[in-house]
Each structure stands twice: as structure tokens, then as C-alpha cells.
N, C-alpha and C positions, 0 to 999 in steps of 0.2 A: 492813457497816453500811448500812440502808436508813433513811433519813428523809424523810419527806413535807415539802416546801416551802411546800404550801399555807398554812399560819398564821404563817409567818413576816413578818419586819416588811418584808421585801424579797421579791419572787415573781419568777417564771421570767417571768410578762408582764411586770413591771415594765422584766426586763431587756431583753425582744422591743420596747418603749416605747422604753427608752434606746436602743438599736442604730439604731431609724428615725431617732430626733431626732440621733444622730451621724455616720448612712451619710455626707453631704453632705460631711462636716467632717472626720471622723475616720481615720487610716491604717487599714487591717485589715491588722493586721503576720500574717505566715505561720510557720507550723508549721515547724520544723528538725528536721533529723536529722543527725547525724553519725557515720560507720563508724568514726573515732576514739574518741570518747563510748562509742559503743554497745560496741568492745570493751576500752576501759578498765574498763567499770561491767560487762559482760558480760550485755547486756540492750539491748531497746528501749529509746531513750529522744528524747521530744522536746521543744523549744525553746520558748517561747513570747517571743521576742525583744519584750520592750514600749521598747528600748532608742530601736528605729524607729518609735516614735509620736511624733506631734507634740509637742514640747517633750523628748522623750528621755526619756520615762515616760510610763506607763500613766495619769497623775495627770491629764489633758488629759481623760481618758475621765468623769469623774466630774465635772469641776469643769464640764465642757461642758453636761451634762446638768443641772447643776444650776443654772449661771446662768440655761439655759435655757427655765427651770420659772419661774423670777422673771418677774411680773408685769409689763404693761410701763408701769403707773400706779406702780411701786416701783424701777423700774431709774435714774432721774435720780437716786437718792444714790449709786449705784454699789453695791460692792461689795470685803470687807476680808476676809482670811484672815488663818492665822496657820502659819506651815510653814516647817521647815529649808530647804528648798529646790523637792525636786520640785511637791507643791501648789502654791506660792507661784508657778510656773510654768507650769502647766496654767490656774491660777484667770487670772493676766494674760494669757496667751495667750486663754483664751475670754473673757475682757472683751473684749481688744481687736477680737477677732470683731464680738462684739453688740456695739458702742459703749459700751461701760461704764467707769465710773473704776475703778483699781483700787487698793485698799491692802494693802498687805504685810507684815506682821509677821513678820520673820527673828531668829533668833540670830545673835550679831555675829561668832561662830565657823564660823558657815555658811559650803560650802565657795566661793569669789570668783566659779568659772566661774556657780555657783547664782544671786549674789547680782544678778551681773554680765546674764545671762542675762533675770534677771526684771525687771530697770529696762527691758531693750531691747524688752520687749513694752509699756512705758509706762507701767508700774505705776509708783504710788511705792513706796520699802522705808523701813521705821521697825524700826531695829535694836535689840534688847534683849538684856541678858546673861540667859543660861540658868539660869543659876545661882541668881540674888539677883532678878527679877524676873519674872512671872506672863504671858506671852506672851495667853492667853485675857482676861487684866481690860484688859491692853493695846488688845486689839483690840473688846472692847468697849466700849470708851472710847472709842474712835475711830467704829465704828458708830453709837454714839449719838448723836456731835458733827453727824455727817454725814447722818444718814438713811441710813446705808447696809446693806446685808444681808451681815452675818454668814456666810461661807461655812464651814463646819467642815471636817476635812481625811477622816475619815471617819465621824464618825459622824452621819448623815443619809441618808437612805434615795433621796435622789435622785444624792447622791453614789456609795454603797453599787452602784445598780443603773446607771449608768454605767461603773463597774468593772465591775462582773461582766460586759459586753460581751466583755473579753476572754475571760472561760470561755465563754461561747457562742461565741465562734467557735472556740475549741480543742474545743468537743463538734461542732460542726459541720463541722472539719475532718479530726478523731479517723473519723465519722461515714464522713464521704468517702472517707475511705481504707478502710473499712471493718475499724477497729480498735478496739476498747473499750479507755478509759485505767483501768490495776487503780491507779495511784497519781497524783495531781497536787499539787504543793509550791508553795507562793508566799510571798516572804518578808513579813514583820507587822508593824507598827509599832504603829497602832491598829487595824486589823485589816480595815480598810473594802475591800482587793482580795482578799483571802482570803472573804471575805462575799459579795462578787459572788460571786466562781471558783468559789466550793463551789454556792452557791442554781444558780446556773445549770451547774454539772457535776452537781450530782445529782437533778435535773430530768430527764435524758436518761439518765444513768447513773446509776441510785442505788446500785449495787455498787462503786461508787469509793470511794476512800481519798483523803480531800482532808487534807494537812498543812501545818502553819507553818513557818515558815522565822524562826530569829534567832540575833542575837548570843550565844553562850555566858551573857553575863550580865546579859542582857536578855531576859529567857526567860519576860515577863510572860505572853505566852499558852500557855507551857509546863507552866508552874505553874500558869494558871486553870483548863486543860483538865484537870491531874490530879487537883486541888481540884473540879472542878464549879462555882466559882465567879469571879467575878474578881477575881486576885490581883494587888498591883504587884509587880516583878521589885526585886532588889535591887543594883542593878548603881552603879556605883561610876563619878566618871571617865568615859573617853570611849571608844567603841569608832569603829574606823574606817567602822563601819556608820554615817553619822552620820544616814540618813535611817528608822534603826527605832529610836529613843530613847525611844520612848513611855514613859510611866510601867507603864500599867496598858490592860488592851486598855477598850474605847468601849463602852458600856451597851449601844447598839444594834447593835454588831458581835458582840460576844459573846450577843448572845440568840439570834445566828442561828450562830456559830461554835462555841459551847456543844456545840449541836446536829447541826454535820454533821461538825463535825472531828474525825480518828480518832485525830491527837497532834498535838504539838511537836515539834518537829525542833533543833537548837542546832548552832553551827557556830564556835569560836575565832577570835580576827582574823586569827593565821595560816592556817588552814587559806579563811576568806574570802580572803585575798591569793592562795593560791597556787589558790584557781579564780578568780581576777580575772587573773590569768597564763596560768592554763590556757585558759579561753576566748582569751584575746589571743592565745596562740601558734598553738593546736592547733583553734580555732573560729573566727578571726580576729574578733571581735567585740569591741567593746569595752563592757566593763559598769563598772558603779560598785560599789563593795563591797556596801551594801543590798541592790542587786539580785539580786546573785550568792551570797547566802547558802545559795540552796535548791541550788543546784550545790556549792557548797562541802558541805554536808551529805552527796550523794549520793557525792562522791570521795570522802570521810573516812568512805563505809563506814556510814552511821547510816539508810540503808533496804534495807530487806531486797528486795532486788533479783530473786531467782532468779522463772525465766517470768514478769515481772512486767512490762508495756507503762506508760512513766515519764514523765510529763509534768513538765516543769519551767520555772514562769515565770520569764523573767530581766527583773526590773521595770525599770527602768532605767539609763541610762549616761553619766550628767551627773558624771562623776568630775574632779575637777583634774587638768592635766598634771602637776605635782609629784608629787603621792599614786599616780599611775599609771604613771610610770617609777619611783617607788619599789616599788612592788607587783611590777611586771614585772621588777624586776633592774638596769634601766636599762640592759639591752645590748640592744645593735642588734638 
């Protein structure tokens, strides 16, 4: 699959843009390989650890870039998001950079280390049930009162090309070592780091296969990608992925995921545990379920692997101790 980037609503500069305005601020997490990994799956395959980025997700990378972009005659109302957890903590972390207020719109079911995590960067959090209340009219309610800017979790194009920083340095590291990646996975929620990864992986490599990564039953860009169109997943209840809940992938994530992504990927909550395990024992890394869903897919066998050089982002590791000695077994 080859697709030109150029008309897209996010470009390869935009994301050479974000990279400068983050060099100063932002981790450049590294490339992993593991001889474990590699002959479990029986193949290359590498890491894209976002676990090691500031605030413990890739979500720092987007919301940095896009405060950043806020005027600074509009920055005195601050600044309100609306996010399970990882945003909600990328967005405080880069207020508290720039001096900015920040407001928080969490679900009340959000996991504590999350909730806990995003007060300590100074934000306030305004808790809502997921269920019976509108998280978006919430937060716009509160921007209004406030004068404050609206940060979306991914669909906004300054967010969008923040993320995709990390696919530039996985093409740039790919690059180095002097390896073309034939497949790169990264798990979806709204679809805003899958948007970056791809616009800036198939800039350099347009012979790549860029895929999603989700919950079995949250398989909103599974279904859109085989539709052509954007579909909401029908997913019921909670999965322990709790930070890819999305409804339905983002208007502007999918006009550019539409386009470069070659499928959907789905991964069960067990088979997410037992790569939330697997990395802990045999990678020593700790990831959060969301994040680990594209490694979960690659164990349980759902990419065709043979001479195939495998990238795989692991978005984050903001996971609760409880949820994570249950995941692991809870033995020593």
C-alpha cells in the first residue's frame, strides 16, 4: 500500500514542526528489540516503549505541541480537556510547563494512579459518570465559563502531528539501523497516535503496513476501516483497556487513517493480560493494558509475521498496582 501524504489534514512537516517545538521538552524514548520476542513471534520485531515518555504515554507528545501553538493573548483562560486518564495527563503536565491553568474532565471510574497522577501536575479534575453524562458538553461548559481552550484528545491536527513524533523517530531509527519496517501497530482509541505513526511512517516508507491495535469489542476502527467509513464499535461494559473506549474513531483521525491504514488488529482482555505479563516477566517493562494491546495481538498470532521486520508501539504504562499484580499472577 502506497499513499501520498501530501493532502492530508496532518503532513510529514507538520510533524518535522512538532519534533523542533518538543526536542527541548520531550523524552526521545528508543527502539527495543528483544532475542526473547523475536523468537517467540519467530521474526524481527521492535519496541516503541511510549511508557518512558514524560507523564508515562505518548499523550505529553501531542498535548505539548498543542498548547504550544495557543496564543499567548489566549493562554490567561488556560486550558480544559476531557480524557480517561493518559491526555488528561500529558495536557497538565504541558500547562504546568507553559504556566497555564488546567481543567480535567475524568470519568469517576478512571484508573486512581491516573486520576491521582493528574492533580500532581496541578490541574484541577471534575469527575463525571461515563455512562449517564456527556464528558465533551461537560468540558465545554467549563471552557466557556473560563475563557479557556478546549484541548481535544485527538482530533486536532496540532495534537495529531505531536503524536506522530513518535513515528518519526521510529522511521528515523528504523532508518539508522538500516532496516525498512514491513508492519508497525499502535493501539486506537480515537485514533489521533495511529494518525501521527502512519502520516510520518509512510512519508519515509510508503511500503509499510501501518495497523490498529484494540479491544475485541471495541473494534470502532476495525469496523471503519472494513466499512470505508466511520463506524461506532458495539462494545458493551468495560474492557480493561480502559484508555481505548472511544465510541467511534475522530472525523479528522480517520480521514487520514482511512487512508494509510491496511487493517485492524483486535486483541481479548485476556490475551491483553497475558502480554501485560508477558512484557513484565520476559521484557521487564511495565505497560498498562491500552498500550499493550498491539503486542497482545502479535502473540495471539493475528499478524502474519513470516520475513516480516515488526514494529510495535507500546503507548503507555500508567497502570494501577491492583490491576497489575492481578494481570501478572500476583507472584513474586
Amino acid at each position: 500500500m502506497s499513499e501520498s501524504t501530501q493532502s492530508l489534514p496532518v503532513s510529514a512537516a507538520d510533524i518535522d514542526a512538532a519534533a523542533r517545538v518538543l526536542a527541548p521538552f520531550a523524552v526521545r524514548t528508543p527502539l527495543l528489540s528483544s532475542p526473547v520476542l523475536n523468537e517467540r513471534v519467530g521474526t524481527r520485531v521492535f519496541l516503541k516503549p511510549e511508557m518512558l515518555q514524560r507523564t508515562g504515554s505518548f499523550k505529553f507528545r501531542g498535548a505539548f505541541n498543542k498548547l504550544s501553538s495557543i496564543p499567548q493573548s489566549a493562554r490567561g483562560g488556560g486550558v480544559v480537556a476531557f480524557s480517561s486518564g493518559n491526555h488528561a495527563q500529558g495536557v497538565a503536565a504541558a500547562a504546568k510547563i507553559l504556566n497555564m491553568r488546567a481543567t480535567i474532565v475524568m470519568p469517576a471510574d478512571s484508573p486512581l494512579l491516573k486520576r491521582e497522577r493528574t492533580k500532581s501536575y496541578g490541574a484541577e479534575v471534575v469527575l463525571y459518570d461515563r455512562d449517564n453524562e456527556d464528558r465533551e458538553a461537560i468540558a465545554n461548559g467549563i471552557a466557556a465559563k473560563h475563557g479557556a481552550t478546549l484541548v481535544r484528545p485527538y482530533d486536532d491536527p496540532f495534537v495529531i502531528a505531536g503524536q506522530g513524533t513518535a513515528g518519526r523517530e521510529i522511521a528515523e531509527d528504523m532508518t539508522a539501523l538500516g532496516i525498512a519496517p514491513d508492519i508497525v501497530v499502535a493501539p486506537v482509541s480515537g485514533g489521533g497516535l495511529i494518525a501521527g505513526v502512519a502520516t510520518a511512517i509512510k512519508a519515509r516508507f510508503p511500503q509499510a503496513s501501518v495497523m490498529s491495535a484494540e479491544p475485541e469489542s471495541f473494534d470502532d476502527h476495525a469496523r471503519s476501516l472494513r466499512a470505508g467509513k466511520r463506524e461506532a464499535h458495539d462494545g458493551k461494559g468495560r474492557t480493561i483497556c480502559d484508555a481505548l473506549m472511544a465510541a467511534i474513531p475522530g472525523e479528522i483521525t480517520f480521514s487520514i487513517n482511512g487512508r494509510l491504514l491496511t487493517k485492524g488488529l483486535v486483541a481479548s482482555d485476556a490475551e491483553v493480560g497475558a502480554a501485560v505479563e508477558f512484557a513484565f516477566r520476559e521484557l521487564k517493562l511495565v505497560v498498562e493494558p491500552g498500550g499493550s494491546v498491539g503486542l497482545a495481538a502479535l502473540l495471539a498470532g493475528r499478524i502474519d509475521t513470516a520475513g516480516k521486520n515488526i514494529v510495535i508501539v507500546l503507548s503507555g504504562g500508567n497502570v494501577d498496582a491492583d490491576m497489575f499484580a492481578k494481570l501478572i499472577g500476583g507472584r513474586g
